[in-house]
C-alpha positions, -999 to +999 in steps of 0.1 A: +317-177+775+303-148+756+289-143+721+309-125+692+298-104+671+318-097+642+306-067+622+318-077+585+294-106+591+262-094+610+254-126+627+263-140+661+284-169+666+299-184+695+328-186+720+332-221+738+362-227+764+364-269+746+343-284+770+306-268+765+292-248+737+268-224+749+238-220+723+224-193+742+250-173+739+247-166+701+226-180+676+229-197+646+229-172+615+194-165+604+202-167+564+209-207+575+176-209+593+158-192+566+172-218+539+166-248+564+130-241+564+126-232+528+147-266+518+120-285+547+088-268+528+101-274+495+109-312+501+074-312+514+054-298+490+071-320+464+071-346+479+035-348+486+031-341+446+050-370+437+032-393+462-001-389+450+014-400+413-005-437+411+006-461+386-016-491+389-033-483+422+005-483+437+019-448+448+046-441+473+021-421+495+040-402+518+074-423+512+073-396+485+085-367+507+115-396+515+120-399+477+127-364+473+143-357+508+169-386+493+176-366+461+178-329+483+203-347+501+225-359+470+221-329+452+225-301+478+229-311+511+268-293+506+247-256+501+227-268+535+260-273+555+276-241+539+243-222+557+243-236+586+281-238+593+292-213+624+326-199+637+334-211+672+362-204+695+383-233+713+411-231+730+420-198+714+414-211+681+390-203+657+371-234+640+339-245+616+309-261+636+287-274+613+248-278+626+231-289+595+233-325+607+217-316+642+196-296+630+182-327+609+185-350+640+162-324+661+137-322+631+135-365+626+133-368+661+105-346+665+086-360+639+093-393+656+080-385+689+048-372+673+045-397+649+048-429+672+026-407+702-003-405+682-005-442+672-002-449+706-032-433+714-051-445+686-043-480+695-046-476+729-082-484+735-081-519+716-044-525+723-047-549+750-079-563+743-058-577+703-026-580+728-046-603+751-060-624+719-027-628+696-001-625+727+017-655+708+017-646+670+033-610+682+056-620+701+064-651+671+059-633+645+085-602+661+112-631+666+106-651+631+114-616+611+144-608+629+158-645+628+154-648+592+169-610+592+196-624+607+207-652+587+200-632+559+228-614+572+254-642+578+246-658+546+260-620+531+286-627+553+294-657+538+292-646+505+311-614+508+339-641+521+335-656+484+334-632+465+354-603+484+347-583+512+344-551+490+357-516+483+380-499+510+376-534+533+406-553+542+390-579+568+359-599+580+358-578+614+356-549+589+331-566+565+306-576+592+308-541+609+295-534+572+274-557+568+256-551+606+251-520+599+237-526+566+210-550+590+201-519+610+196-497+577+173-529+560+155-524+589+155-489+593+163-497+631+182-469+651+185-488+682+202-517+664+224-494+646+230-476+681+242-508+696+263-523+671+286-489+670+287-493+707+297-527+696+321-533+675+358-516+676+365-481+671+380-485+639+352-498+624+324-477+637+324-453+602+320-488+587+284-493+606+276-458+593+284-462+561+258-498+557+233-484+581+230-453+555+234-475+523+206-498+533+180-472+549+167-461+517+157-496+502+144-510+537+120-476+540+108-474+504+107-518+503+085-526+532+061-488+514+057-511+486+050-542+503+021-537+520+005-516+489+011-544+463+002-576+485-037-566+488-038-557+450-023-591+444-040-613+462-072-592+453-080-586+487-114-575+492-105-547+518-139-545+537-141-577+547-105-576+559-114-544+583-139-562+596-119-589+601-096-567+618-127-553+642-128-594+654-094-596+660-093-568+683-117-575+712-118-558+740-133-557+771-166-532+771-161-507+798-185-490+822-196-457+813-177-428+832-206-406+838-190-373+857-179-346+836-138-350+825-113-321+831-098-309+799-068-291+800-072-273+765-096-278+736-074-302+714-060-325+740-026-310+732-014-311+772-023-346+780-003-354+744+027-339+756+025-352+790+023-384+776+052-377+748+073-364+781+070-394+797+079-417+766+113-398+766+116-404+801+109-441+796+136-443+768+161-427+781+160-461+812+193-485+804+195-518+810+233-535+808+235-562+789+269-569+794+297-570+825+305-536+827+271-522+836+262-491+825+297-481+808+292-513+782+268-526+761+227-514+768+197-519+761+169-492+762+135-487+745+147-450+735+124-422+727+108-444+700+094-473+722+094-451+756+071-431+738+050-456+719+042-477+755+036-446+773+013-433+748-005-466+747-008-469+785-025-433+787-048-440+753-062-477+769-071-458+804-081-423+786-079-405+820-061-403+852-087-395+879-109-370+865-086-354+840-087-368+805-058-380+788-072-389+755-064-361+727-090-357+700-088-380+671-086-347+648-051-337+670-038-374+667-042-375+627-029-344+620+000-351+643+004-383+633+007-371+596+030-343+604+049-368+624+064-389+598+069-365+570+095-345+596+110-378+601+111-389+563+127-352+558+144-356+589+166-390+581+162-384+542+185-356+535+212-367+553+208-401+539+210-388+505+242-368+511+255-407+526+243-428+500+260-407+476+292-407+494+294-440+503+279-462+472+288-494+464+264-517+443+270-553+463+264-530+494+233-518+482+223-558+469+230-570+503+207-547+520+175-557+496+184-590+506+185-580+544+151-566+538+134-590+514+139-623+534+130-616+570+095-597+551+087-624+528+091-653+556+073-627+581+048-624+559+039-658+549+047-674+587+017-650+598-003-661+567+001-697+572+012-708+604-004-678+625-035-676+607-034-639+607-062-620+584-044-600+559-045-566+578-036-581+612-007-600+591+008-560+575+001-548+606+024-568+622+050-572+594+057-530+595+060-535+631+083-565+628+103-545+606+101-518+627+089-494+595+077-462+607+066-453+571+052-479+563+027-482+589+013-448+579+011-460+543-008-491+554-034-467+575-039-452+543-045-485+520-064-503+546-088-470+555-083-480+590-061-470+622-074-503+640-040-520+618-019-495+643-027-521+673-012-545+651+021-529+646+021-516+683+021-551+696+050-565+676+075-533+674+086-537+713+093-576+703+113-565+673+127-536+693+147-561+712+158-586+691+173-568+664+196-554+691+201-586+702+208-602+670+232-571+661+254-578+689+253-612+683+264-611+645+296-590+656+305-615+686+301-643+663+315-631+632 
């Protein structure tokens, strides 16, 4: 392999021999760079302007960098792939590599990692303690949202048989591929949407796509919404729901460590990264689920839930020995924060650009519905069967619908990080089932 570089150009691309592409061997041009990070700041900053807009004490926060990462996406994400698009050599032939979706995928995962890190260590040190108190509700409520997801999902089944299965869809093995994947988008759940491509057959994998992309933007921006508008309507008085909150999560009081902790840097940014390193580590473990062992079907936490367990294991303990592993609250807000606007820009652009491509209104119906039924009877199973206080009940309801976003909208409308523990506690339950359910839907149906 060796780098080319052609003259009438002035940038390096890359020679592969088919099999590998060597990325140190050239780089991509820096006019595309340049644009990526300009079009990343600028969906930033406006995003972050249209956010704070509040119209009735309801604002879409930071779903707002999502809002406009969504519209960057429809409008220009062809000028974004025309920058970031590369020559490449393969067998002798000259072709197009395009690295604007990649390039996305590195920056959402990033902001993932960091994101779900940091409310792992802020949850941490009452994690257990709430764990220990509410085992049941969590692992309930988890399974209750995902259910009712579920037949939310065959009843669309059912009625796409009535009605029609829809544009460009010839069959039911096409239609639930569709609809499956419109499941996974509802509830913005990669690992679901993972499984089910790794499910159903080959034809019909673009057809997962295609839902999972349709139904993403409604089950982000829905569950945003939700957990603003239920305190204003139920006229919640919000500090006597934190302190509610503070009862739920007890926790064992702790001796005193009195010898001086090592610190590895100022800022705990080493014992964060250790922590994130071993969350990727943690995800990247398979467990089969099906005959053929590691070849078929699997199930792993991926870098989501491998980082979100690690990150709570290190943030209950705080050290290991005498080094501590606790960053400084200042490091876990500001990554926390910096953590899900990447993602929102992250999965926003190129969800714009599919949404666009792919629209069809009974599509986009099906996916409200997908993300309206299993929240609503989440919601008020937690309220009235559970018992749950309001924040403990949200909490819970972004983790059972495994909404990044939303969580660090409800941070925001509750004034507290104590709902993270919450959310922590019912995500891993989620995590599982809607896999589960995913495969299930496209055995079944």
């Amino acid at each position: 392999m060796k780098a080319i570089i052609p003259q009438e150009r002035k940038a390096f691309f890359i020679e592969s021999n088919g099999d590998k592409m060597n990325l140190f061997g050239g780089v991509i041009p820096v006019t595309g760079i340049t644009f990526l990070m300009f079009c990343v700041m600028a969906v930033l900053f406006l995003g972050y302007v249209l956010g704070r807009i509040t119209v009735k004490g309801v604002s879409l926060g930071d779903a707002g960098v999502f809002v406009i990462a969504l519209l960057f996406g429809a409008l220009f994400y062809t000028q974004l792939e025309g920058q970031l698009t590369i020559k490449t050599i393969v067998d002798g032939k000259e072709v197009l590599v395009n690295f604007a979706e990649k390039s996305l995928e590195i920056i959402e995962s990033l902001g993932l990692i960091l994101f779900v890190t940091s409310v792992g260590f802020i949850a941490g040190p009452k994690f257990f303690g709430n764990m220990k108190k509410n085992f049941k509700s969590y692992v309930l409520l988890g399974l209750v949202i995902i259910l009712f997801g579920g037949v939310a999902a065959v009843g669309c089944i059912y009625l796409g048989r009535v009605i029609g299965f829809g544009a460009s869809i010839e069959n039911s093995e096409g239609f639930t591929a569709m609809i499956v994947g419109l499941l996974s988008g509802s509830l913005t759940s990669t690992p679901a949407f993972s499984a089910a491509k790794a499910t159903v057959a080959e034809q019909y994998t673009s057809l997962v796509s295609v839902g999972h992309g349709i139904a993403y933007i409604f089950g982000v921006i829905g569950v945003v919404l939700f957990v603003q508008l239920i305190p204003k309507l139920s006229k919640a008085n919000m500090e006597e729901e934190r302190a509610k909150l503070v009862v739920d999560a007890v926790e064992k009081e702790k001796k005193p460590f009195t010898k001086r902790l090592l610190d590895f840097d100022g800022h705990g940014f080493a014992a964060f990264f250790f922590a994130a390193i071993v969350g990727i580590f943690l995800g990247r473990i398979k467990i089969p689920l099906s005959a053929e062992g590691l070849s078929g079907t699997c199930f792993s936490l991926t870098t989501t839930g491998g980082c979100l367990l690690s990150s709570l294991v290190f943030g209950h303990f705080g050290r290991v020995g005498r080094v501590n592993m606790m960053p400084k609250q200042s490091t876990l807000k500001l990554f926390r924060e910096l953590g899900l606007v990447l993602f929102l820009v992250g999965a926003g652009i190129p969800g714009g650009a599919e949404f666009v491509a792919n629209f069809d209104p009974m599509y986009f119906v099906y996916g409200i519905i997908m993300t309206v039924v299993p929240m609503l009877v989440g919601f008020l199973f937690a309220k009235y069967v559970l018992k749950l206080s309001l924040l403990n009940n949200l909490g819970s309801i972004t983790g059972g619908m495994t909404s990044t976003p939303a969580l660090g909208t409800l941070i925001s409308t509750a004034g507290t990080e104590d709902v993270a523990a919450a959310y922590a506690a019912t995500y891993p339950i989620a995590l599982i089932a809607v896999v589960l359910v995913s495969q299930f839907l496209i055995i079944l149906f």
